[in-house]
GUVEX-349471 format. One record per residue: residue in one letter; z, y, x of N, C-alpha, C in turn. Coordinates in pm, whole numbers. Each point is the difference from the previous one (the first is absolute). Layout:
# residues N
(pt 'A',(Z,Y,X),(Z,Y,X),(Z,Y,X))
...
***
This chain:
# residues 275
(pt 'X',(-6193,-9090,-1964),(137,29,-43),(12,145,-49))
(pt 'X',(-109,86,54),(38,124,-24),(-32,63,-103))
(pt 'X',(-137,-68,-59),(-45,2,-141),(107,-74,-71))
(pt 'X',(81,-108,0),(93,-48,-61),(93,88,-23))
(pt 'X',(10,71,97),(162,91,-21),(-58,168,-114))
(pt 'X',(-95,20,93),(-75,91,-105),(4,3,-140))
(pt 'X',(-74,-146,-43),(-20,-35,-136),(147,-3,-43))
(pt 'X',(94,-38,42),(144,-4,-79),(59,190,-64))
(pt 'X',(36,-16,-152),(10,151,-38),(130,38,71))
(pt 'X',(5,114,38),(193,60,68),(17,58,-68))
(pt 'X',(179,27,41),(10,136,-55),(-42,110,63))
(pt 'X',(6,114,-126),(-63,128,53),(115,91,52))
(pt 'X',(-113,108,108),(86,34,74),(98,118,-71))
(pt 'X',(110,20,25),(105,157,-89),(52,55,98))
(pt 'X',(-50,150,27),(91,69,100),(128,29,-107))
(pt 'X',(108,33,82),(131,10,-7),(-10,149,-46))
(pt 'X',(86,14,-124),(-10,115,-74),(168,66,-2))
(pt 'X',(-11,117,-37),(102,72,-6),(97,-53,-96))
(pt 'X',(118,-31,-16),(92,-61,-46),(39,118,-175))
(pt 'X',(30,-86,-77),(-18,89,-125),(117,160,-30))
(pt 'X',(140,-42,120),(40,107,16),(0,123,49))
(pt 'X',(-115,-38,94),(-79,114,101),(-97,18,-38))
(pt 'X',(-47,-4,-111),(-147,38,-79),(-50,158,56))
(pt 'X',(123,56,-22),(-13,166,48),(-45,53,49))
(pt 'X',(12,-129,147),(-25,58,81),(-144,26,63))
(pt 'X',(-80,-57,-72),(-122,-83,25),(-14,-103,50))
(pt 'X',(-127,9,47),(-61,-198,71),(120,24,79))
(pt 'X',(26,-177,33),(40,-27,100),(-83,21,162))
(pt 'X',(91,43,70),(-98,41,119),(-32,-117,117))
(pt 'X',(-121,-18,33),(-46,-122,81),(49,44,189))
(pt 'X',(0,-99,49),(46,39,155),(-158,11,45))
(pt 'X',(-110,62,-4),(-123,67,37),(36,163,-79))
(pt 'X',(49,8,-102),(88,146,-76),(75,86,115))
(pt 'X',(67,-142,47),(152,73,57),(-48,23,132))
(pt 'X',(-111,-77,77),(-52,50,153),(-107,134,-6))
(pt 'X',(-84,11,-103),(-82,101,35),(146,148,-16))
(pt 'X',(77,7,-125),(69,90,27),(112,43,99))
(pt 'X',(9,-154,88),(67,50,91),(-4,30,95))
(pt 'X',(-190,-39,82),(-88,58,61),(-2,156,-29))
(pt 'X',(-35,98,-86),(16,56,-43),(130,94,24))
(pt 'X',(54,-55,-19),(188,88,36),(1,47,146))
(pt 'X',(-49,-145,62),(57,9,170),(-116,130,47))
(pt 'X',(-166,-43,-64),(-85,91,110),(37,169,-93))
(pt 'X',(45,22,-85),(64,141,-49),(117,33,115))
(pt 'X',(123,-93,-14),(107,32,68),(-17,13,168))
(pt 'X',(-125,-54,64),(-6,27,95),(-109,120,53))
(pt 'X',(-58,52,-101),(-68,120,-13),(111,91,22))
(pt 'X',(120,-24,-65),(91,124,-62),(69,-6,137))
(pt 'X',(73,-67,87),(19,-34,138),(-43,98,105))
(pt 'X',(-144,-22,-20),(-101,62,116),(26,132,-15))
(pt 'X',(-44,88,-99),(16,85,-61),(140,95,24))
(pt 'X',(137,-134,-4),(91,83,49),(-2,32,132))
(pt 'X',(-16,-108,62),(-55,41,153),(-39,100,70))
(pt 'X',(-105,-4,-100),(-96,141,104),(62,184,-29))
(pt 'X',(95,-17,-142),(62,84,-31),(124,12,67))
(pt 'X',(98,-98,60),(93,19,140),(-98,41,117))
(pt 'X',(-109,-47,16),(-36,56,144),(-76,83,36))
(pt 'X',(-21,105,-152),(-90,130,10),(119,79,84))
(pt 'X',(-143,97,94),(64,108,57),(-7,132,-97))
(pt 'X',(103,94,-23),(-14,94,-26),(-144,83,23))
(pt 'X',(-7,31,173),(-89,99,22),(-111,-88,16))
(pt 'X',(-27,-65,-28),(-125,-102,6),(-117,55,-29))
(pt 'X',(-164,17,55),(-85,77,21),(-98,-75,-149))
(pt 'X',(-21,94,-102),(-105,-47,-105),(-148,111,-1))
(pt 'X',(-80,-76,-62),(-107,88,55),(-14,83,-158))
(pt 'X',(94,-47,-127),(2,75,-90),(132,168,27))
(pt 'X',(48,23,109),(75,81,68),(-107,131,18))
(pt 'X',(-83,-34,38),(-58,97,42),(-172,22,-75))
(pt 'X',(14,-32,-112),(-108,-7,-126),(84,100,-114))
(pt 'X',(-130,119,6),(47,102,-129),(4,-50,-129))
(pt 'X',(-77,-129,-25),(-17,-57,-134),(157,-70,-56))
(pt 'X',(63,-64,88),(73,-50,-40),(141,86,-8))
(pt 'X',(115,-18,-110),(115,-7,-47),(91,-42,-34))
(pt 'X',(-12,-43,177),(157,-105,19),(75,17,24))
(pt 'X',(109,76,-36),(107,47,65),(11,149,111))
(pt 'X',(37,49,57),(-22,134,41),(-110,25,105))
(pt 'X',(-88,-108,17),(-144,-3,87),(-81,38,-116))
(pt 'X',(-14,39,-111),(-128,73,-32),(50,125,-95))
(pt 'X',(68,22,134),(22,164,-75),(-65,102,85))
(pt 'X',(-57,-11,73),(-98,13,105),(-76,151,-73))
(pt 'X',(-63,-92,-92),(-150,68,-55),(36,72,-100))
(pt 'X',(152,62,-76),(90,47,-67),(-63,131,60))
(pt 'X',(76,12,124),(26,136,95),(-114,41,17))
(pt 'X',(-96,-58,-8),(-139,17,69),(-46,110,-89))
(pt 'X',(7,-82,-151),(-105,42,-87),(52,95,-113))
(pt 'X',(124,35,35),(75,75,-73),(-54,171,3))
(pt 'X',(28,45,-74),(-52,157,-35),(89,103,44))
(pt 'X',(-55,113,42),(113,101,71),(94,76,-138))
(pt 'X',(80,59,6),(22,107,-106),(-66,44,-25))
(pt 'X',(-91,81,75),(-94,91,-16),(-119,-15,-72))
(pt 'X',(-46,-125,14),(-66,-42,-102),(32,-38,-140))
(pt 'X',(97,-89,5),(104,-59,-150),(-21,147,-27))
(pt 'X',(76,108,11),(4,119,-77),(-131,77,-38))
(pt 'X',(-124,-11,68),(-132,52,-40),(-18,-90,-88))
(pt 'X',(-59,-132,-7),(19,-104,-125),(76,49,-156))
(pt 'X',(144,44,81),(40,-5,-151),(-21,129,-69))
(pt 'X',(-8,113,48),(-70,116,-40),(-160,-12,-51))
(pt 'X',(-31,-102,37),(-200,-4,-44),(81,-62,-159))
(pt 'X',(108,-123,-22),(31,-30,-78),(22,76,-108))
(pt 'X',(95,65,38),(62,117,-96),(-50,134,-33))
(pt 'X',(-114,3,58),(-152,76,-25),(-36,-80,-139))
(pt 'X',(-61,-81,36),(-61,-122,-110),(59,21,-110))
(pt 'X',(155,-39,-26),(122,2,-67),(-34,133,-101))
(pt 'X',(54,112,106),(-68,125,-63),(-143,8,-158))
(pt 'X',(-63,-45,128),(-120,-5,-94),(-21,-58,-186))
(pt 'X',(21,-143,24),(22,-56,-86),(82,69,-135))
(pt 'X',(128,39,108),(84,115,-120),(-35,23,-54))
(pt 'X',(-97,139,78),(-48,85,-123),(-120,-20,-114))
(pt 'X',(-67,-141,95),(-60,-19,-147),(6,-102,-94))
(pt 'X',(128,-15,64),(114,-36,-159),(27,87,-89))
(pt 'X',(33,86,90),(65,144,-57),(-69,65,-122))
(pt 'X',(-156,36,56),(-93,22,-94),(-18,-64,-110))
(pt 'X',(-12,-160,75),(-5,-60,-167),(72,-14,-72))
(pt 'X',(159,19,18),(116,27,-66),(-30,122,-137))
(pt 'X',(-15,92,81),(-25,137,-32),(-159,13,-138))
(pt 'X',(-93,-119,58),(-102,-8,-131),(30,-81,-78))
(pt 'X',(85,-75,30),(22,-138,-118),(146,84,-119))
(pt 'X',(88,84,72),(101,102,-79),(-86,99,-79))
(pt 'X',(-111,80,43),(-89,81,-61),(-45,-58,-167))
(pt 'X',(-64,-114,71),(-97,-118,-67),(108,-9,-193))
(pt 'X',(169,-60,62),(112,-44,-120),(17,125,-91))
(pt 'X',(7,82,101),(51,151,-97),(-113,49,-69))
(pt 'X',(-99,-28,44),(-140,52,-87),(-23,-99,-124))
(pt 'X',(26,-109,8),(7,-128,-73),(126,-14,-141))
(pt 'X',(63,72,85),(158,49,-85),(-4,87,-100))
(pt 'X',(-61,90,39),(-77,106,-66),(-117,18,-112))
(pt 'X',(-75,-118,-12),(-105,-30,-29),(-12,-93,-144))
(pt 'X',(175,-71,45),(-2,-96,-118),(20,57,-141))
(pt 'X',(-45,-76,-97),(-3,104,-118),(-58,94,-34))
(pt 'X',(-99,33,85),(-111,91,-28),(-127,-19,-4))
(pt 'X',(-101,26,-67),(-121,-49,-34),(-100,69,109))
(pt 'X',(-87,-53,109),(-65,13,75),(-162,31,-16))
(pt 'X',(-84,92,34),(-141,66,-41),(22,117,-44))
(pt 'X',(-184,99,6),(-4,139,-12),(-13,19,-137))
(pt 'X',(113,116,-29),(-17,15,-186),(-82,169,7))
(pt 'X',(-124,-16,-42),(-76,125,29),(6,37,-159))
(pt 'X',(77,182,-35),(-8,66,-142),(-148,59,-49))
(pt 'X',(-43,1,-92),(-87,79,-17),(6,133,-81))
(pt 'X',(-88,76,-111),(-14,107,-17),(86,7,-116))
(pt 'X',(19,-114,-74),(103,40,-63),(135,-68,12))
(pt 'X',(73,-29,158),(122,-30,14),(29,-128,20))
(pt 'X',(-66,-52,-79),(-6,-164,-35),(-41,-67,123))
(pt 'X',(41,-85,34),(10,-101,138),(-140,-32,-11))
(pt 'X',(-130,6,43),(-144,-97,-3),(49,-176,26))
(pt 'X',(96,-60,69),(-48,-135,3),(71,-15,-118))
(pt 'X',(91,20,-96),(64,-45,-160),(-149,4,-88))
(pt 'X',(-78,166,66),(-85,62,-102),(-137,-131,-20))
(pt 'X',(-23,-84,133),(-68,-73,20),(21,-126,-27))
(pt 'X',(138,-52,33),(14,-113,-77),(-32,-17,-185))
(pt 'X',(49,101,-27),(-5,48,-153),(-102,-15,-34))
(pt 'X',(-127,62,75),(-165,-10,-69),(-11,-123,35))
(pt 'X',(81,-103,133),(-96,-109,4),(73,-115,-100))
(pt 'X',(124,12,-34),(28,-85,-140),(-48,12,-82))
(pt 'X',(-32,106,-27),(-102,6,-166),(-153,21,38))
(pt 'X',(-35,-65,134),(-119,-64,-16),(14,-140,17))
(pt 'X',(65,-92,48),(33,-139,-12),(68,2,-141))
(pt 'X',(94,69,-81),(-15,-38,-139),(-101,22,-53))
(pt 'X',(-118,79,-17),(-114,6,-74),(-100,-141,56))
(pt 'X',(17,-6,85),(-95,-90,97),(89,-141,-100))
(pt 'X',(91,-63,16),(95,-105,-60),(-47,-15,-148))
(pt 'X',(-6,122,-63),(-33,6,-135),(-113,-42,-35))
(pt 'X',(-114,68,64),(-143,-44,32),(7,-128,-15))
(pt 'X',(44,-85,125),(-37,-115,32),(49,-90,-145))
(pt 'X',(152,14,-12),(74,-64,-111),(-103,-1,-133))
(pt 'X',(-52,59,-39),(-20,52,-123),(-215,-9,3))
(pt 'X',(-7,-78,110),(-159,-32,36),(52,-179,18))
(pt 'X',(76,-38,29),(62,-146,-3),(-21,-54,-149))
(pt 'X',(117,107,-65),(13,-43,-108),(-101,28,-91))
(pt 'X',(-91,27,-28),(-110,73,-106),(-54,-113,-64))
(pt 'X',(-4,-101,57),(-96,-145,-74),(127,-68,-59))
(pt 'X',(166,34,19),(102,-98,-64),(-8,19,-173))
(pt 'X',(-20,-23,-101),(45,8,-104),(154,35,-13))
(pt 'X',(53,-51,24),(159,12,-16),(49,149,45))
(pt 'X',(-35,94,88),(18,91,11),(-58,155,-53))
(pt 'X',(-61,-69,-44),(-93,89,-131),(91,161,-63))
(pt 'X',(107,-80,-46),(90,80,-104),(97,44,99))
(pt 'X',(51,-49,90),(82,112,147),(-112,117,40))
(pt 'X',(-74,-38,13),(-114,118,51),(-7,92,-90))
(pt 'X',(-24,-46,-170),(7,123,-80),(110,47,-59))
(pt 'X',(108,-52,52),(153,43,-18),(35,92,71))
(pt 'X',(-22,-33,177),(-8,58,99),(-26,105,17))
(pt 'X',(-181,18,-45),(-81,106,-43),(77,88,-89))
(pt 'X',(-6,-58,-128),(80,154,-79),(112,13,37))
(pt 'X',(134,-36,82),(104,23,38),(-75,130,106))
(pt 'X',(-95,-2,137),(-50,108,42),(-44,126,-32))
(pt 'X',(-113,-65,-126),(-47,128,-64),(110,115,-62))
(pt 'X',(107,-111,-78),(84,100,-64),(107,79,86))
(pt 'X',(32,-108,111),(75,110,130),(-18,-106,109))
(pt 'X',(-56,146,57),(-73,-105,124),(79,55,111))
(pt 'X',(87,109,-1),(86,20,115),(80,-92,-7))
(pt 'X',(56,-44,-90),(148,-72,-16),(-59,-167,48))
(pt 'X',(-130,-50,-20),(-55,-115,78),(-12,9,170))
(pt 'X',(-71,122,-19),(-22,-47,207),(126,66,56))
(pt 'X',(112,43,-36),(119,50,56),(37,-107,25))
(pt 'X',(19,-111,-124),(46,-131,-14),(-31,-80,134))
(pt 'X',(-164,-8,33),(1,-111,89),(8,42,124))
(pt 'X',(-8,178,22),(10,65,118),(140,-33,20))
(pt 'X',(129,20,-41),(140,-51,-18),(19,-147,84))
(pt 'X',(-103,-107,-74),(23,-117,76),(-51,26,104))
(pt 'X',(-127,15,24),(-65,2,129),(97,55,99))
(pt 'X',(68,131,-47),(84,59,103),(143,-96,66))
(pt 'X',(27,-64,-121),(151,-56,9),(-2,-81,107))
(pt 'X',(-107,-97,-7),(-65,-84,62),(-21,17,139))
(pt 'X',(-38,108,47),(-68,90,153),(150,32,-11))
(pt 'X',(96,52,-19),(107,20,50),(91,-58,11))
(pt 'X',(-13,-109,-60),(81,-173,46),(-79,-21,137))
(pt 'X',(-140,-13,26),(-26,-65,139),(25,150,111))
(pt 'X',(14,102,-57),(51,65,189),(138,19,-59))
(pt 'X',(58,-94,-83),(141,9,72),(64,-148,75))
(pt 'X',(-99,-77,-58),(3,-109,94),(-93,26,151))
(pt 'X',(-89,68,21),(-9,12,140),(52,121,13))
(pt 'X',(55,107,-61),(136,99,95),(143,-68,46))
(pt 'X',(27,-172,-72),(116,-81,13),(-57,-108,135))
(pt 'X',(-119,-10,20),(-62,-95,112),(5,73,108))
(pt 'X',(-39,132,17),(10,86,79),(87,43,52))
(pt 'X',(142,5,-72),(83,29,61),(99,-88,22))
(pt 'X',(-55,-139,-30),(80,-146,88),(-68,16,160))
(pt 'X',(-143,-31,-9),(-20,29,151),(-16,127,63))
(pt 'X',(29,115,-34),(79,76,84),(143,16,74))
(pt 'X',(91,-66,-138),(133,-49,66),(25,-127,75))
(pt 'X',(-152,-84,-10),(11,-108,136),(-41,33,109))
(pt 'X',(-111,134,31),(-20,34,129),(129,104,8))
(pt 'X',(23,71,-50),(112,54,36),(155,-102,89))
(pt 'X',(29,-134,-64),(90,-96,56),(-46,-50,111))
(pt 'X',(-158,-11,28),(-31,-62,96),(41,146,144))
(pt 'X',(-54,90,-33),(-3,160,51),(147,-10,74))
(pt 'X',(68,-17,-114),(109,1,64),(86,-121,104))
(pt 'X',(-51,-122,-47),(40,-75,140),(-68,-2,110))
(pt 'X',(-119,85,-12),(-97,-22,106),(95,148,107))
(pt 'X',(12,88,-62),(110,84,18),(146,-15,63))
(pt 'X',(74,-93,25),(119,-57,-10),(-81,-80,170))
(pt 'X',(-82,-52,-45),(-67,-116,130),(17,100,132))
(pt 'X',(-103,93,-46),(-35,114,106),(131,85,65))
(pt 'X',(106,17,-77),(86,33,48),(125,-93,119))
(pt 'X',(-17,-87,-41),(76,-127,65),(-53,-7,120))
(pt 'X',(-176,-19,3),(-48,-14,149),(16,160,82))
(pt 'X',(17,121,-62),(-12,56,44),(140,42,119))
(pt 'X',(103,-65,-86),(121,42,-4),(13,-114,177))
(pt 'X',(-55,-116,-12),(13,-91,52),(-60,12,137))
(pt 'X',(-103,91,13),(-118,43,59),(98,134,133))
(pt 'X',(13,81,-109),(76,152,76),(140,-71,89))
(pt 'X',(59,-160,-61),(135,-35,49),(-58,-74,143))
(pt 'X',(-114,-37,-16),(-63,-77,146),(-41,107,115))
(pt 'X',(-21,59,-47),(-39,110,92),(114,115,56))
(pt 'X',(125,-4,-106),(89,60,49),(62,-101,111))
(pt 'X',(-6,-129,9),(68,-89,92),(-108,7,136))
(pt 'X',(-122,13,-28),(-47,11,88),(43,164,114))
(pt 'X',(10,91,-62),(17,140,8),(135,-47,111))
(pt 'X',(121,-81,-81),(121,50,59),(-45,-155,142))
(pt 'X',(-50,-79,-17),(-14,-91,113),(-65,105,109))
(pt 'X',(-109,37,-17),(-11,94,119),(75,140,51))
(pt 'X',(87,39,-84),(58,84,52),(162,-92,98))
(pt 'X',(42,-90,-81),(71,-108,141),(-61,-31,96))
(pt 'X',(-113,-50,-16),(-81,-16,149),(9,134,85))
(pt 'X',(-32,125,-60),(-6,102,98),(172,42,30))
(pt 'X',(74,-37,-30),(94,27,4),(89,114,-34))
(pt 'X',(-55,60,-135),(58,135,-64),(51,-40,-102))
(pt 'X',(23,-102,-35),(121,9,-132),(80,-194,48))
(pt 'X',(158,0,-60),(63,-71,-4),(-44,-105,-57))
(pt 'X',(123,-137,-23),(-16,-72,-83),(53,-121,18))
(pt 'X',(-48,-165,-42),(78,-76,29),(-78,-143,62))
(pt 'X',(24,-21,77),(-72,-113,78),(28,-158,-97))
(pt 'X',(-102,-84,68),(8,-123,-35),(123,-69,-17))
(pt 'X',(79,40,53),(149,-69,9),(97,76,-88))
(pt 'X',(-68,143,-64),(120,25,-91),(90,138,104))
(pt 'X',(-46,-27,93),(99,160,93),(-87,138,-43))
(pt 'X',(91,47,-5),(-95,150,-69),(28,100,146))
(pt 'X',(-107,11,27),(-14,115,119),(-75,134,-58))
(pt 'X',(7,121,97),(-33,120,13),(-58,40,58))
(pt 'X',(-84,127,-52),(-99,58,126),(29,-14,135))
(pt 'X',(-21,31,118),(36,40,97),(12,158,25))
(pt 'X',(93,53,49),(-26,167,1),(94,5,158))
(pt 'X',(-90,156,35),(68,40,132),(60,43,3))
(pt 'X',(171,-52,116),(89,47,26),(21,141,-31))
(pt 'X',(103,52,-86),(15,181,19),(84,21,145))
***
């Protein structure tokens, strides 16, 4: 029979689904859903119970073994190791004098470098626009390095000429410049090499005025740099002498020779003896 009932097809099985107006809400929830979470509720809510419990029936002075442990900071039991390890005046104030020693120090060689990096701008200030190296005169007045550049252009123009004119010797085509050239020399030959001494020169005094114009871009960029490096040094210094003056007036409150105003804002006074 049981293979009979087997073999017959059923219907299949459909859990019960959330209804199309409660889509929202999600699945519908199964009663194995609704027991594990309400397992759940009770062993929380009876955690929370216990808990109040033992918090009605704490004693105040009740003996903990974290009471009497320097490590811990629970409440006014580990203030213990506060008092212990705390520093006398007498020390705090040697401390802050080794400080303001230090302080000192540093200053001044801020100070200094203040003082070489200001040297450094004004020499730099000074400098711009003027052409740098030794100009040695000789016997007749005349500057030697002009006198030397001079001989050494008109040996690189003779040398140029040379070469040019040993290039060209096998061209045909230049044949008749050469003897144009030529008698233009022979017949005045000052008025030729003035000519190319002229360019040569024009030429050399276009490139040092482009490096007397390079030269004096990066002089006026170390000079900008000079000067914020300048501006820096002063700030820490300024910043430096103000730490050390706080240090200065903290120990003179500690010793108790000058006034002032406490944590709370009351402004008190030396102490002085009765007249």
């Amino acid at each position: 029979m049981s293979s009979l009932r087997n073999a017959v097809s059923r219907r299949p099985h459909k859990e019960r689904s959330q209804t199309t107006t409660r889509t929202k809400y999600g699945l519908l929830e199964k009663h194995k859903d609704y027991s594990l979470r309400a397992a759940d509720y009770n062993a929380k809510k009876q955690k929370l119970s216990i808990l109040q419990q033992k918090t009605r029936d704490r004693h105040p002075d009740e003996f903990a073994f974290g009471m009497v442990s320097k490590d811990k900071k629970q409440g006014k039991h580990g203030r213990r190791g506060e008092e212990e390890n705390r520093l006398g005046v007498e020390k705090v104030r040697l401390l802050k004098g080794q400080d303001a020693g230090y302080l000192r120090v540093v200053a001044g060689r801020t100070r200094r470098e203040v003082e070489r990096v200001r040297e450094e701008t004004i020499l730099s200030k000074r400098g711009i626009g003027k052409g740098s190296g030794k100009v040695v005169f000789g016997e007749d007045g005349e500057p030697e390095r002009k006198r030397r550049r001079v001989l050494r252009d008109t040996d690189e123009d003779t040398d140029d000429n040379l070469n040019s004119n040993q290039d060209n010797k096998n061209d045909p085509n230049t044949h008749e410049a050469i003897i144009t050239t030529s008698t233009q020399t022979l017949t005045n030959p000052t008025k030729a090499m003035s000519k190319i001494l002229s360019t040569k020169q024009a030429q050399k005094q276009q490139d040092k005025l482009s490096q007397l114009k390079a030269d004096r871009k990066r002089r006026k960029r170390l000079q900008d740099l000079r000067a914020a490096k300048l501006e820096v040094l002063k700030k820490r210094q300024k910043e430096i002498l103000a730490a050390a003056d706080q240090l200065d007036l903290q120990r003179a409150k500690m010793a108790g020779v000058v006034g002032g105003v406490n944590r709370d804002g009351v402004r008190f006074k030396v102490r002085e003896r009765k007249r």
